[in-house]
C-alpha positions in Angstrom: -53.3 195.1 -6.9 -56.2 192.9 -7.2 -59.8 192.2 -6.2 -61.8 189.2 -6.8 -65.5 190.1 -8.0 -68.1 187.6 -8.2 -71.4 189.2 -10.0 -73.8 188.0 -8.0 -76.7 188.8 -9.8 -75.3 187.2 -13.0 -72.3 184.5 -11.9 -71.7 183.8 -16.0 -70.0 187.0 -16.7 -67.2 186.2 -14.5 -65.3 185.3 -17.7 -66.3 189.2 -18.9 -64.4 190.5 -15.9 -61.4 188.5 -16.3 -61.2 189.7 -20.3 -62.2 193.1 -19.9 -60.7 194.5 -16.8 -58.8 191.1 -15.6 -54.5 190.1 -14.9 -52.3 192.0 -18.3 -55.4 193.8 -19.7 -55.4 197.3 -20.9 -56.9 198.0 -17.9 -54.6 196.5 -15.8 -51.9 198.0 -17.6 -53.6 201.7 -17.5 -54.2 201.6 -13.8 -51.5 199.2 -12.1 -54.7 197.2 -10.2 -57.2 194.6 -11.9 -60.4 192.2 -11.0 -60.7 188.8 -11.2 -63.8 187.9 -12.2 -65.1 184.6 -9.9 -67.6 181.8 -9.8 -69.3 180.9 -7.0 -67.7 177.6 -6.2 -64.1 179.4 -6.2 -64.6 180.6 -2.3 -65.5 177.9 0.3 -67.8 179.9 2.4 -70.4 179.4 5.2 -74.3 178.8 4.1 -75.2 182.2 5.4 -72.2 184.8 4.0 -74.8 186.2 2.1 -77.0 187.4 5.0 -73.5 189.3 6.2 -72.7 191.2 2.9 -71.2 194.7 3.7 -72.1 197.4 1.7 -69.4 199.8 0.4 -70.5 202.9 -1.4 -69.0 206.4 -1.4 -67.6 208.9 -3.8 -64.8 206.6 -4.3 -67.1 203.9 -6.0 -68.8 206.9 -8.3 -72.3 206.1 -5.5 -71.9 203.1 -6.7 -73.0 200.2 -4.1 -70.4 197.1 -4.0 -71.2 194.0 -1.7 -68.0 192.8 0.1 -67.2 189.7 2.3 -67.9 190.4 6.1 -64.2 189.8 7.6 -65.5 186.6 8.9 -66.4 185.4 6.0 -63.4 186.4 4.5 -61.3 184.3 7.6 -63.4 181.0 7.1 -62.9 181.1 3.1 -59.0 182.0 3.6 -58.8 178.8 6.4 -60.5 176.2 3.8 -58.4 177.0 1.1 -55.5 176.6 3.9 -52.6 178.5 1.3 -49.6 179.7 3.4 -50.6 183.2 1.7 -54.0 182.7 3.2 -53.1 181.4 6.3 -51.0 184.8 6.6 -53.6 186.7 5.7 -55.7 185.4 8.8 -53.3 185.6 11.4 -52.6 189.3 10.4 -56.3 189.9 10.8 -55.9 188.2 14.3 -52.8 190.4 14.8 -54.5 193.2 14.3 -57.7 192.6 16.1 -59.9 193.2 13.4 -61.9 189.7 14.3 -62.3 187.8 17.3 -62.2 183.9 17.9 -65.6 184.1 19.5 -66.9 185.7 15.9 -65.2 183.4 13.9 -66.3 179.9 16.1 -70.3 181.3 15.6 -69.9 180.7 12.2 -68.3 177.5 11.9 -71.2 175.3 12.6 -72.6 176.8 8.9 -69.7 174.5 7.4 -70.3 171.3 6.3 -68.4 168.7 9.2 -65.6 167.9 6.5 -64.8 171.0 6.1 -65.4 172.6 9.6 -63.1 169.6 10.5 -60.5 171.1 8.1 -60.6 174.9 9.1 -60.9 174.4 12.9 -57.8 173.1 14.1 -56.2 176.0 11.4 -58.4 178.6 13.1 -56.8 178.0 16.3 -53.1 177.5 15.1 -53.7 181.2 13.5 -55.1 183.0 16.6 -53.3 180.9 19.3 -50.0 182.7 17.7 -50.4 184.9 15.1 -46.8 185.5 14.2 -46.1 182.0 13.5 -46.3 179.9 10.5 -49.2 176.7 10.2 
């Protein structure tokens, strides 16, 4: 229901996203989904998550190209902000085996040590069972 979009061209019209197409617009209202729009300090992320960008384009998007998380990326940013929902979230995508520990572990060293310190030890509580709570 929604997606988080950060313009990464032009970060300041994140506000633009959350009036125009964001939560209890017309939008919103007209097609049961809506954006909100982000800054780039909202998502803890490693140094290089731009370098791992996944394209998405298709008839879908009208050809038009949208830059996505890579799942590991995605994993490290739901383990800083450590929210049960998020924490959830990441032991699903263990569940499922749609990321590895091995994958995950490569990109913790592009963390600062504070926060590598705070993801690691959730990291492992997420993969070493999936099914249970942090």
């Amino acid at each position: 229901m929604e997606a988080d979009m950060y313009p990464l061209d032009a970060p300041d019209k994140a506000d633009l996203i959350d009036g125009t197409i964001g939560e209890n617009s017309p939008f919103h209202s007209a097609f049961g989904y809506y954006a909100h729009g982000v800054a780039p300090e909202t998502a803890t992320l490693p140094a290089n998550w731009k370098t791992r960008l996944v394209s998405l384009r298709n008839e879908n998007t009208n050809e038009i190209t949208g830059l996505c998380l890579s799942p590991v990326d995605l994993v490290i940013s739901k383990l800083a902000a450590g929210r049960e929902k998020d924490l959830d979230f990441v032991r699903a995508i263990f569940r499922h085996a749609l990321l590895k520990l091995a994958e995950a572990e490569t990109v913790l060293v592009e963390l600062d040590e504070t926060t590598a310190q705070l993801v690691r030890p959730r990291l492992e509580r997420c993969v070493i069972d999936p099914t249970k709570g942090d």
